[in-house]
N, C-alpha and C positions, 0 to 999 in steps of 0.2 A: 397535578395528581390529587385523584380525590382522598381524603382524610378518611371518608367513611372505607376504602377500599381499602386503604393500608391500614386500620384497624384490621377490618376482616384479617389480613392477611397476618399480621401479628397473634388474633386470638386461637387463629387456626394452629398455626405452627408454633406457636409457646407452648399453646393449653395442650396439643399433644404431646409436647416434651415433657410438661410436667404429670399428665394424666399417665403416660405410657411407664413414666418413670416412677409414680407411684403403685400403680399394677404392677410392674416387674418385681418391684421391692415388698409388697405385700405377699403377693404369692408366693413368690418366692421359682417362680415359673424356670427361669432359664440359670439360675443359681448352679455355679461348677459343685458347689458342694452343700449339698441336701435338698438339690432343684429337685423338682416336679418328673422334669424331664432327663433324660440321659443319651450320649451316642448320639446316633448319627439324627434321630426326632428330635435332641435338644439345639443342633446346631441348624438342623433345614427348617426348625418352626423361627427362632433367632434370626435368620438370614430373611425369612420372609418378613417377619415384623420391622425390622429396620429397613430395612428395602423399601417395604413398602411406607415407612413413613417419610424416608428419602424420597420416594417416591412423589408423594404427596407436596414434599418442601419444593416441587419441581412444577406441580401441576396449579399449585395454589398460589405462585409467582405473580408478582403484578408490574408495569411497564413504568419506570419512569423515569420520564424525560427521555425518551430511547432505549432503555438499559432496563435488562429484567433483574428483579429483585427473588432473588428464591433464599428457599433453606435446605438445600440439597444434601451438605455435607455432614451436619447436626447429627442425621441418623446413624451411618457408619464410624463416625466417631464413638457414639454413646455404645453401641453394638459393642465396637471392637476392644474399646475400653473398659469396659463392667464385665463383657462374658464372652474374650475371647478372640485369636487372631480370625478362625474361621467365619464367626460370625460376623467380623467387622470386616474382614477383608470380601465376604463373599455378599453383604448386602451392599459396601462402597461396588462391584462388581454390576449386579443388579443394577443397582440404580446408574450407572455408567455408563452400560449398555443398553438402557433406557433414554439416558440424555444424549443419545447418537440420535435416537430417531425422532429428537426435535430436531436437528438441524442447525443452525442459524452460527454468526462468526466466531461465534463462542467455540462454536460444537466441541472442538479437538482440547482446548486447554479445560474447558470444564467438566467433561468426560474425563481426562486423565486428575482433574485436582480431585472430583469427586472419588475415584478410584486409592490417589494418594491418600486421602483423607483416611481411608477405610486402612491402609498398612501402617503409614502413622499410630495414629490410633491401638490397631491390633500390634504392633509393637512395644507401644505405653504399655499398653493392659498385661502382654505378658512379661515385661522387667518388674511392673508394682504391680505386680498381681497380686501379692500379700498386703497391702496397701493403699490401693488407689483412693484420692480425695477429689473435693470440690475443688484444690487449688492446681493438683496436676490435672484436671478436667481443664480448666479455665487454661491454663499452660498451652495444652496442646489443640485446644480450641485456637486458639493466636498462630499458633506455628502454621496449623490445617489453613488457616485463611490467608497467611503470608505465604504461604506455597502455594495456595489454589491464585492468587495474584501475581506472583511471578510468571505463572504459567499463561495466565491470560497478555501479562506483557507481551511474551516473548513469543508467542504459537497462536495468536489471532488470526482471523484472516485478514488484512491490509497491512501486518506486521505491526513493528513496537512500538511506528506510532500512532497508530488507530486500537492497539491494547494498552497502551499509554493513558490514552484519553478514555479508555471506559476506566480503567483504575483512580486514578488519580481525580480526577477531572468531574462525575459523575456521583450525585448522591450517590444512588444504588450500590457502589461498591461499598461505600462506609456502611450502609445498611445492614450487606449483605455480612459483613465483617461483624458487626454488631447483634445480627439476629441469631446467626449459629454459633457465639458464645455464651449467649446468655441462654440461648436451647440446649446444650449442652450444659452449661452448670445448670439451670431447673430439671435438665435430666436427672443431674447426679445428686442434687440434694432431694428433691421429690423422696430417687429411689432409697436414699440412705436412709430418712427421716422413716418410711414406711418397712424399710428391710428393721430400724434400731426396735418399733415398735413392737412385731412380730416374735421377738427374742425374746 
């Protein structure tokens, strides 16, 4: 694998976690209470921005040793945890229905983990909705990635043990483990740091 590639592929999807996370917290754009936006324009602009950066952690993937490395799940978590079940569940959605039409042995378990990721998430966000931190981020970051890994165990295509061997076996899974927690907490401190500012 080349170094210069998985750079790229790090700056791309960090520097948006933190860049998106600082915009949302400055502006104050998707904010349940004093946002920019309201109804049904603050949850369909919400669901496209996460989506679409889900989006992105899918197309910005890089291969290695067989095994793609993405940041698929990062978005609908940060969505569904700062501003809301709809927007997290409905960009995890998005981007779900997105990763069908790559295809490959993955399809079925990381379509449905990216999808979990997003109810997860939109679950956290409305019990600590008075509340939410950097550490229940990091929390449910871990949880999204031990369930999107079970599911790849168990609903591969050659079964448990050919989802065995991409889990276990495989950088890319530690990567991929590795990359949408630390997207997620630069989500939520970015946003916090720029939301305390604005106060």
């Amino acid at each position: 694998m080349d170094i210069v590639i998985l750079a790229c592929f790090l700056i791309i999807n960090l520097g948006l976690a933190a860049l998106s996370g600082y915009y949302l917290g400055k502006t104050k754009l998707l904010d349940i209470e004093g946002g920019k936006l309201t109804g049904w324009a603050r949850n369909l602009c919400g669901i496209v921005i996460f989506g679409v950066i889900s989006i992105i952690g899918t197309l910005s993937a890089i291969d290695v040793n067989g095994t793609i490395l993405n940041n698929r799940d990062s978005g609908p978590v940060s969505g569904g945890l700062y501003f809301g079940p709809v927007i997290g569940i409905g960009a995890a959605a998005m981007s779900a229905l997105f990763r069908v039409t790559q295809g490959g042995v993955t399809m079925i378990p990381c379509s449905l983990g990216t999808f979990f990721a997003g109810c997860i998430a939109a679950a956290a966000g409305y019990y600590f909705r008075d509340r939410p931190s950097i550490w229940l981020a990091a929390v449910i970051g871990v949880i999204v990635v031990l369930v999107h890994s079970i599911l790849v165990i168990f609903l591969s295509e050659g079964g448990i043990e050919a989802g065995w061997h991409i889990v276990m076996q495989t950088p890319a899974a530690a990567g991929y483990g590795i990359t949408v927690i630390i997207s997620i907490i630069l989500f939520s401190w970015t946003y916090k740091i720029a939301r305390e500012k604005t106060e």
